[in-house]
Kinemage of the C-alpha trace (Angstrom):
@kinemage 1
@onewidth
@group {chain A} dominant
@subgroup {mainchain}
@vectorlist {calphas} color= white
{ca unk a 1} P -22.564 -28.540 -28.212
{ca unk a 2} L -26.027 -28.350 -26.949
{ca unk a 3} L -27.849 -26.219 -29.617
{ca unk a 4} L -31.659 -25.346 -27.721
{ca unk a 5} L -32.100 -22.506 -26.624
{ca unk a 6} L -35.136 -20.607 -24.052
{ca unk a 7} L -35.695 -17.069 -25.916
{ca unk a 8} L -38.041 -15.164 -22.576
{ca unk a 9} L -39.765 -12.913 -25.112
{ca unk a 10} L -40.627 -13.509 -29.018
{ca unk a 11} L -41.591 -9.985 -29.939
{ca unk a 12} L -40.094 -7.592 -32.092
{ca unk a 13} L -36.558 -8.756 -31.612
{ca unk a 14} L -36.928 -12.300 -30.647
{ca unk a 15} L -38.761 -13.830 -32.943
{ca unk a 16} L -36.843 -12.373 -36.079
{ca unk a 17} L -33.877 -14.292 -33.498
{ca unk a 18} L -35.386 -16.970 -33.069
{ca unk a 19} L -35.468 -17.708 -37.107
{ca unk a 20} L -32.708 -16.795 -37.904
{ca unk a 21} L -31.136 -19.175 -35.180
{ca unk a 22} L -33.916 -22.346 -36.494
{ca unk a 23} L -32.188 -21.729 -40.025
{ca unk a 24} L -28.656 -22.320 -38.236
{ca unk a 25} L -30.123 -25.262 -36.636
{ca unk a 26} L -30.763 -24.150 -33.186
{ca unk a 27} L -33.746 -25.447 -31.148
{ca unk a 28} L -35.847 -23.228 -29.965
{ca unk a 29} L -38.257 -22.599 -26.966
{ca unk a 30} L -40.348 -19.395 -27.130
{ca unk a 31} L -42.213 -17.538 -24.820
{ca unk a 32} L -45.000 -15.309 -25.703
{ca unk a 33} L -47.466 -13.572 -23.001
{ca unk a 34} L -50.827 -14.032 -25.605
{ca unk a 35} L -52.441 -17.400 -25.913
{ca unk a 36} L -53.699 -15.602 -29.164
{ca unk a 37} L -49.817 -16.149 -31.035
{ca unk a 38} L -49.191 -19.877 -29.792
{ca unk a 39} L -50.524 -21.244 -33.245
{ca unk a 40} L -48.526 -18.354 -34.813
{ca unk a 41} L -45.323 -19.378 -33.283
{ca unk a 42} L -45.622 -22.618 -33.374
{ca unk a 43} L -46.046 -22.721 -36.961
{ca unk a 44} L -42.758 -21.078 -36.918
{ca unk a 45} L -41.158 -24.228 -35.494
{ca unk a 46} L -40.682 -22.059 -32.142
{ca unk a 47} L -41.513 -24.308 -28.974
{ca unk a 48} L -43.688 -22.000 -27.927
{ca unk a 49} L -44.626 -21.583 -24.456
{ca unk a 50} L -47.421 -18.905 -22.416
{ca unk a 51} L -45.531 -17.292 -20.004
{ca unk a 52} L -45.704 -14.217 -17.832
{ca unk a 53} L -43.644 -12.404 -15.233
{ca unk a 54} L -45.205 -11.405 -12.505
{ca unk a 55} L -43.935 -9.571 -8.916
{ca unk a 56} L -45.235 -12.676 -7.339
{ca unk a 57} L -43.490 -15.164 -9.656
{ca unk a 58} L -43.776 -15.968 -13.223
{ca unk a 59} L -46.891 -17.594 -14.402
{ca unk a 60} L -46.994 -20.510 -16.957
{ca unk a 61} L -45.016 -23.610 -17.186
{ca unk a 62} L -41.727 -21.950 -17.186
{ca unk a 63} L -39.956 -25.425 -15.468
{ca unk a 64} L -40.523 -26.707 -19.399
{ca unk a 65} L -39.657 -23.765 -20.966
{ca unk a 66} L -36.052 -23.680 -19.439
{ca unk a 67} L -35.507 -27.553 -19.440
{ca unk a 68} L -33.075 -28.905 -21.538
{ca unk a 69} L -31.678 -25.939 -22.528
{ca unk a 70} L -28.028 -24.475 -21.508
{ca unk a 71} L -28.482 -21.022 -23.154
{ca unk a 72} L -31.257 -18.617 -22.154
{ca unk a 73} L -32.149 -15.131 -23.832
{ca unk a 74} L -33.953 -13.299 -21.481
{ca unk a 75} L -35.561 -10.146 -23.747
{ca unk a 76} L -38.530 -8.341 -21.797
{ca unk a 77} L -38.799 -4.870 -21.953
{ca unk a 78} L -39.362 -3.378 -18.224
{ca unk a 79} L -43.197 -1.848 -19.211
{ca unk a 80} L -42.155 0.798 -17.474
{ca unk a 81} L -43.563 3.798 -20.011
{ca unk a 82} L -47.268 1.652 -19.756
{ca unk a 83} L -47.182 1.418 -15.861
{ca unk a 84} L -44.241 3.535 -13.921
{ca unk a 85} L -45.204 1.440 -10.997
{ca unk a 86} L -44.363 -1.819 -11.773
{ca unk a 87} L -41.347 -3.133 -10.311
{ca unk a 88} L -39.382 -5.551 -12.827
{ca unk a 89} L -36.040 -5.812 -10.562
{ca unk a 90} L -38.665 -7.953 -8.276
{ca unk a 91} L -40.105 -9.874 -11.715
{ca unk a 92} L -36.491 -10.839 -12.555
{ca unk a 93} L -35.845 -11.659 -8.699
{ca unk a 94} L -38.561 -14.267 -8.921
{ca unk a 95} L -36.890 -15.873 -12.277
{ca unk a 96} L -33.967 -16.373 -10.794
{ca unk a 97} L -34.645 -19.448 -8.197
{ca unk a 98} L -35.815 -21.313 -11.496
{ca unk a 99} L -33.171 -20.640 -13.927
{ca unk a 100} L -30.535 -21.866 -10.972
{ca unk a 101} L -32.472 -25.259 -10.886
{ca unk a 102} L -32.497 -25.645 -14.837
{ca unk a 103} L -30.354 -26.806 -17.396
{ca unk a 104} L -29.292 -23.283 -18.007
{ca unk a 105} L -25.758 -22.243 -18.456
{ca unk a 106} L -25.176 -18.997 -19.656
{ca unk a 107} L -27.554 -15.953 -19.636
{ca unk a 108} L -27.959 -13.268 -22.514
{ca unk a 109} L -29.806 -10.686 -20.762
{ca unk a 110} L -30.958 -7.607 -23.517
{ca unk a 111} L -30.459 -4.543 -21.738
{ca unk a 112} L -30.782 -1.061 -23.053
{ca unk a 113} L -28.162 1.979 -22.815
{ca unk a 114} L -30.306 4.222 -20.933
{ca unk a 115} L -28.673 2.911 -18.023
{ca unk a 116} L -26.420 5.636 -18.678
{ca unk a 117} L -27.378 9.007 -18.253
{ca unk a 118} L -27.261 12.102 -20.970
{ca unk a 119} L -24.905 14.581 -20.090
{ca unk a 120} L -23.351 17.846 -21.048
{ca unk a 121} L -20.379 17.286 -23.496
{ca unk a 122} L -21.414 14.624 -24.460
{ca unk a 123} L -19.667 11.645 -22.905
{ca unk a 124} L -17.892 8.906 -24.701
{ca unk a 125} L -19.418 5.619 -22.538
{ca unk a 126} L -17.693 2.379 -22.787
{ca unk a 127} L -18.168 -0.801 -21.009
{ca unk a 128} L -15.944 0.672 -18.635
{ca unk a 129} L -18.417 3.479 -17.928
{ca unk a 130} L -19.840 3.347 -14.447
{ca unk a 131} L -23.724 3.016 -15.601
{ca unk a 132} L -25.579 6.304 -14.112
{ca unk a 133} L -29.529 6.369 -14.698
{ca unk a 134} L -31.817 8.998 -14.401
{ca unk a 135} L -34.866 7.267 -15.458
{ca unk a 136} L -36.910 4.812 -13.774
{ca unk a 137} L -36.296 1.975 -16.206
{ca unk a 138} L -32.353 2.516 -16.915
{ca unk a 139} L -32.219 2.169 -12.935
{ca unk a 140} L -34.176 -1.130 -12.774
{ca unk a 141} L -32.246 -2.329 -15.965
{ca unk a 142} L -29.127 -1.669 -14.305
{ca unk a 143} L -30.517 -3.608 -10.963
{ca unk a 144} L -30.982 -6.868 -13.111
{ca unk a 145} L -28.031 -6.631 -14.704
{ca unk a 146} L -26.236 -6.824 -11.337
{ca unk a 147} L -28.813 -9.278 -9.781
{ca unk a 148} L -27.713 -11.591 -13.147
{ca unk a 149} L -24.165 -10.605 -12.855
{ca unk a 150} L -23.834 -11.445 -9.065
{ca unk a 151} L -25.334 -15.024 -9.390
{ca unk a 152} L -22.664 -17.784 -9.514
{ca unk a 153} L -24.962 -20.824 -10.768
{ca unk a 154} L -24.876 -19.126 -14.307
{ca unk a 155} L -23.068 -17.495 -16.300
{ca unk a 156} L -24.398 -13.788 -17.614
{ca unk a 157} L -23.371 -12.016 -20.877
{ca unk a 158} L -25.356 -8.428 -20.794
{ca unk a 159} L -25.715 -6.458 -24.718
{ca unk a 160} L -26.828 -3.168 -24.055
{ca unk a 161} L -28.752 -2.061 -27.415
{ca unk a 162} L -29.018 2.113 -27.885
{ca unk a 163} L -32.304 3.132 -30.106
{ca unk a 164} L -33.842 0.428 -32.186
{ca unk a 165} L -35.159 0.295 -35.593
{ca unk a 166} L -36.410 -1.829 -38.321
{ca unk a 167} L -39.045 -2.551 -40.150
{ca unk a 168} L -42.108 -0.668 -38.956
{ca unk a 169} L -40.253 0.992 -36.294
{ca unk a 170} L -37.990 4.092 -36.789
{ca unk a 171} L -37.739 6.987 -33.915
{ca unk a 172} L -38.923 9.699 -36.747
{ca unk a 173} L -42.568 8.540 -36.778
{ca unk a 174} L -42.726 9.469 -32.575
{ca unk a 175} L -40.314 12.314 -32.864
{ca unk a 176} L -41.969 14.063 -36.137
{ca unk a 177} L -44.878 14.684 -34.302
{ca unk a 178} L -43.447 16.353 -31.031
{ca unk a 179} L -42.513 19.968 -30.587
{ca unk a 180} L -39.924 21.603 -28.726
{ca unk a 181} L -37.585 18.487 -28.208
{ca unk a 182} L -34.906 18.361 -26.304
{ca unk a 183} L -31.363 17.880 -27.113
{ca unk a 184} L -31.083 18.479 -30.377
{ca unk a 185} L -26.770 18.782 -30.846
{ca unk a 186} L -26.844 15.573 -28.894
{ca unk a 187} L -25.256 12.557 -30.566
{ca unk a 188} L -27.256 9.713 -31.911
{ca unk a 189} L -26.989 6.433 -30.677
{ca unk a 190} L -29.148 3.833 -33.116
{ca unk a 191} L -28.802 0.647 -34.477
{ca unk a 192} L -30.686 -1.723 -36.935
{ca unk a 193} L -32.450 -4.944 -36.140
{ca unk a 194} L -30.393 -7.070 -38.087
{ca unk a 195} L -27.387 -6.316 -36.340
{ca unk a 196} L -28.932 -6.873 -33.306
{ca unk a 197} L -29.728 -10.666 -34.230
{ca unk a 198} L -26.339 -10.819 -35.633
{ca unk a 199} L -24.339 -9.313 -32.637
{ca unk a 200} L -26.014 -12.027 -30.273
{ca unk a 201} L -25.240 -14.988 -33.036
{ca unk a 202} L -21.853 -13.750 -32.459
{ca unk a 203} L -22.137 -13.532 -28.507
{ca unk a 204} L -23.431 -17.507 -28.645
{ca unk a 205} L -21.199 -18.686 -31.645
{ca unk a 206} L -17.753 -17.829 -29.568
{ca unk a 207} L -18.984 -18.534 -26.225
{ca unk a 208} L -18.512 -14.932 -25.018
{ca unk a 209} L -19.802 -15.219 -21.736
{ca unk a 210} L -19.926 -13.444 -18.256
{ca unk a 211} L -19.156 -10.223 -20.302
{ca unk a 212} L -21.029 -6.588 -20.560
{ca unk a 213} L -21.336 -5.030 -24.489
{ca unk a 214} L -22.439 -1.750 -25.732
{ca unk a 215} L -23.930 -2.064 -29.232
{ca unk a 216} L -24.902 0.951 -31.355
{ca unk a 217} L -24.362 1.817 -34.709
{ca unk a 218} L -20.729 3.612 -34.821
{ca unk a 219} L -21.822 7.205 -36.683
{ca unk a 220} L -23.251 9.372 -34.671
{ca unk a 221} L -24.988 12.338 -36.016
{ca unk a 222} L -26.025 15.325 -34.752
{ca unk a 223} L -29.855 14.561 -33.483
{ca unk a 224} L -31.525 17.114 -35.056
{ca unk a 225} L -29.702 17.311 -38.636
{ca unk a 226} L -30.680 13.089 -38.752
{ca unk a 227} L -34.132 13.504 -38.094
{ca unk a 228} L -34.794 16.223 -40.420
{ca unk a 229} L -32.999 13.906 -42.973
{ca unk a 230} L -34.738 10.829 -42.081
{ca unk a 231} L -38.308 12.752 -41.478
{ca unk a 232} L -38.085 14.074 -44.794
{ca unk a 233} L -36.548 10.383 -46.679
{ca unk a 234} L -39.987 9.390 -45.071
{ca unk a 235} L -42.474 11.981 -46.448
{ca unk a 236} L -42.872 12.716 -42.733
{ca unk a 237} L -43.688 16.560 -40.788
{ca unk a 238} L -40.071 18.008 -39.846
{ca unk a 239} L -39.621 18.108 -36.264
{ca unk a 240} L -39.315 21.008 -33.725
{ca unk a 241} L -36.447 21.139 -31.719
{ca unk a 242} L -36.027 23.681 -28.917
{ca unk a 243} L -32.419 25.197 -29.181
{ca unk a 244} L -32.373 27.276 -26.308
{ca unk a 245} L -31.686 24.876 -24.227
{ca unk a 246} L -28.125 23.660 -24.035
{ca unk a 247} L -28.065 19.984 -25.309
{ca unk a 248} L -27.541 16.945 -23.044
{ca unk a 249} L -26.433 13.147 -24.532
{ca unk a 250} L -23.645 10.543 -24.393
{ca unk a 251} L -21.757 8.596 -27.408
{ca unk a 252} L -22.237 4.929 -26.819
{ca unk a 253} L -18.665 3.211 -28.478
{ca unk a 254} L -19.471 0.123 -29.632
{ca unk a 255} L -15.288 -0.894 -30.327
{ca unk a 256} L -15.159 -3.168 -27.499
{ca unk a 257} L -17.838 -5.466 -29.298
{ca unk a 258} L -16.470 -4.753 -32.842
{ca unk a 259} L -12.543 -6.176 -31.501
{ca unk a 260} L -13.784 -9.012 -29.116
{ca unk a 261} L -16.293 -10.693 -31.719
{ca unk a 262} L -14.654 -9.441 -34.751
{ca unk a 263} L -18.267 -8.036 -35.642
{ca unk a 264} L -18.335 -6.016 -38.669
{ca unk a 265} L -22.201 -3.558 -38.653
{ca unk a 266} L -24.265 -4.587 -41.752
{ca unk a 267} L -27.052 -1.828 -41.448
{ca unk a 268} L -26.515 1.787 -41.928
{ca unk a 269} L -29.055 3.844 -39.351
């Protein structure tokens, strides 16, 4: 079994991944897009390699980056909220012609599940769920997850994470400062940074490839009853919610992962 793996993307999530993989004895190449963390990373025993995506093409030696490996994590947010404009179907587009000429097997790609939309009633949405964006990023995500999907010189596994959190990031700080949000009877759909790393362990441990998963943290409370919870667990201002306005929201269900990798959740939200 070859055991190196290309992680596109050591941020938040992927470089808490990439650890936790190095203890399990994985090799690891790492991208970052700041010259400024290549001593960081590398002192992490992370390959590290400088490398950006670009409409044009990706920039940075990304031939090295891929080589050798049969597994590659692709985990780049869109950018959409910093710059509407850019187009990241076209970044991924330009990937593509490079991964076919690698070493690389099978394709993780982290996707997100606003490429479904919120709803009235509040839809249960499976894997089986015909993916229905509204936003601008959920209907680029859902474009590379097709574009990945439809290629036959790899094989593509997509995990579609709801709301993240972990340390230093929880949804209260950003929503306790708002007024009048929206939907607040909707359903929440979170889940914790350690069961992100350990769902895709799973997903490379037992080969569970060319595959779509929905992960989110199985309760689902009511929006505004969690936050004030949470807001007030965190010494934080209670949020505003406007209730005049009938709630929109869907209920991500997460059994299709929990059965096919016999994944148990380890973090409460």
């Amino acid at each position: 079994m070859n055991k190196q793996i290309s992680i596109l993307g050591t941020g938040w999530l992927g470089l808490p991944l990439a650890e936790t993989l190095i203890k399990e004895k994985y090799i690891i190449k790492g991208s970052t897009t700041s010259e400024n963390k290549l001593l960081y990373l590398k002192n992490k025993e992370i390959d590290v390699y400088c490398i950006s995506l670009y409409e044009s093409g990706p920039a940075g030696d990304i031939i090295s980056f891929l080589k050798g490996s049969t597994t590659l994590i692709i985990n780049i947010p869109p950018g959409l909220r910093r710059n509407p404009e850019v187009n990241f179907v076209a970044k991924i587009q330009k990937l593509i012609p490079f991964i076919e000429e690698s070493d690389i097997q099978n394709v993780l790609f982290v996707s997100s599940t606003s490429v479904f939309a919120d709803l009235d009633g509040f839809p249960l949405v499976s894997e089986e769920t015909t993916p229905n964006a509204t936003s601008n990023a959920g209907k680029q995500l859902f474009q590379v997850e097709k574009l990945l999907q439809n290629n036959q010189s790899f094989k593509t596994t997509i995990i579609r994470f709801s709301g993240l959190l972990g340390p230093d990031r929880h949804p209260a700080h950003m929503l306790s400062r708002k007024t009048s949000i929206k939907n607040p009877k909707a359903p929440v759909n979170l889940i914790h940074l350690n069961d992100c790393i350990g769902i895709i362990k799973k997903i490379i441990e037992t080969h569970s490839w060319n595959t779509v998963f929905n992960a989110s943290y199985p309760d689902h409370p009511e929006k505004a009853i969690y936050y004030e919870k949470v807001c007030a667990q965190m010494g934080l201002p209670k949020p505003d919610y406007d209730f005049e306005t009938p709630s929109k929201g869907k209920l991500i269900d997460s059994k299709k992962l929990i059965s096919q990798l016999s994944y148990q959740f380890t973090k409460n939200i």
